[in-house]
C-alpha positions as CSV (number, residue, x, y, z in Angstrom):
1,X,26.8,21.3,7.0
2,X,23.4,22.1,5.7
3,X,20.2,19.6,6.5
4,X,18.2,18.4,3.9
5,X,14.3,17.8,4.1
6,X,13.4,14.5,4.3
7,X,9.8,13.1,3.4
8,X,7.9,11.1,5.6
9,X,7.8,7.3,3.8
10,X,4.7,5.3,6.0
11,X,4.4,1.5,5.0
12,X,0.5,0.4,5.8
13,X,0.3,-3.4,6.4
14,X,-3.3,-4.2,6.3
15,X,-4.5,-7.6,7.4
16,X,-5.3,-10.2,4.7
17,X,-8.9,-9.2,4.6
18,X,-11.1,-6.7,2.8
19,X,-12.4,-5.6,5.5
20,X,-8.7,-4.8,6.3
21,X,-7.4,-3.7,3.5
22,X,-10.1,-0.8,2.3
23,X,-9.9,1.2,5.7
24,X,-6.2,0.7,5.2
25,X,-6.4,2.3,1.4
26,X,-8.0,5.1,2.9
27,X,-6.0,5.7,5.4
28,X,-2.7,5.9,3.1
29,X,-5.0,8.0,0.9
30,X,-5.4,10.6,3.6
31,X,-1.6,10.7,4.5
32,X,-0.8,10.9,0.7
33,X,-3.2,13.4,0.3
34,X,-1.1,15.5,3.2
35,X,2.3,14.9,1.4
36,X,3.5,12.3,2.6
37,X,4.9,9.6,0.8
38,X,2.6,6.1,1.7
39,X,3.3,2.2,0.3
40,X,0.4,-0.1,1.2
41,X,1.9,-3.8,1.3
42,X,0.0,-6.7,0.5
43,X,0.0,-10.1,-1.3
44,X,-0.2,-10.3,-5.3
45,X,-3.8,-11.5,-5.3
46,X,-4.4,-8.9,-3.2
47,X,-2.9,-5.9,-5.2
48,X,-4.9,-7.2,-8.0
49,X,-8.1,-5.6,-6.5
50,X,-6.8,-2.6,-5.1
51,X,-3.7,-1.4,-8.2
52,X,-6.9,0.2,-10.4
53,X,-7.7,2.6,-7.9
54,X,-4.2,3.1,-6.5
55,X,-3.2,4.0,-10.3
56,X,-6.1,6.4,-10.2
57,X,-4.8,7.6,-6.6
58,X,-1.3,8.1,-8.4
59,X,-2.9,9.8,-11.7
60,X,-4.2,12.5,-10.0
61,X,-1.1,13.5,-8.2
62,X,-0.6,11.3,-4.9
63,X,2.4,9.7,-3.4
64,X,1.0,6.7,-3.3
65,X,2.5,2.9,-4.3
66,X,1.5,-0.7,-3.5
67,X,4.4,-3.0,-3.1
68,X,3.7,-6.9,-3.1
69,X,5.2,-9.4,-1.4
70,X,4.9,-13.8,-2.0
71,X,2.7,-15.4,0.4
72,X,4.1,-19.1,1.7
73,X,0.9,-20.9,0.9
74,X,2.3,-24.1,-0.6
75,X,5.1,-23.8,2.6
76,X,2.3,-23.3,4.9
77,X,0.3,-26.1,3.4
78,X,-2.2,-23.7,2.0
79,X,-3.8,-23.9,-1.6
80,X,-2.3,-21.4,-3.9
């Protein structure tokens, strides 16, 4: 039975805030940067201000993805 290597995946799942969310880019930068595989989550208004550099990011080489998820504002009785 032979093992196969497995990359490291990290999620990063900054809090709704700039001042969150850029330290958090960098951070997944740095681990993609060192092979390993790194998905940032965040809202879609959110991704909007961070996918042109994360498409640079992936351009030059890194393993680097944002994945969005729906935030409940109407639910939470929040203005879209």
């Amino acid at each position: 039975m032979g093992h196969e290597a497995r990359q490291l995946h990290l999620f990063f799942f900054p809090l709704m805030a700039q001042g969150h969310t850029i330290p958090m880019i960098d951070i997944a930068r740095l681990f993609a940067d060192r092979g390993t595989k790194s998905t940032i989550i965040t809202t879609p208004l959110n991704a909007m201000h961070i996918a042109e550099s994360i498409d640079e990011d992936k351009k030059s080489g890194l393993d680097i993805h944002v994945k969005t998820i729906s935030f409940p504002a109407v639910e939470a009785g929040l203005p879209e």
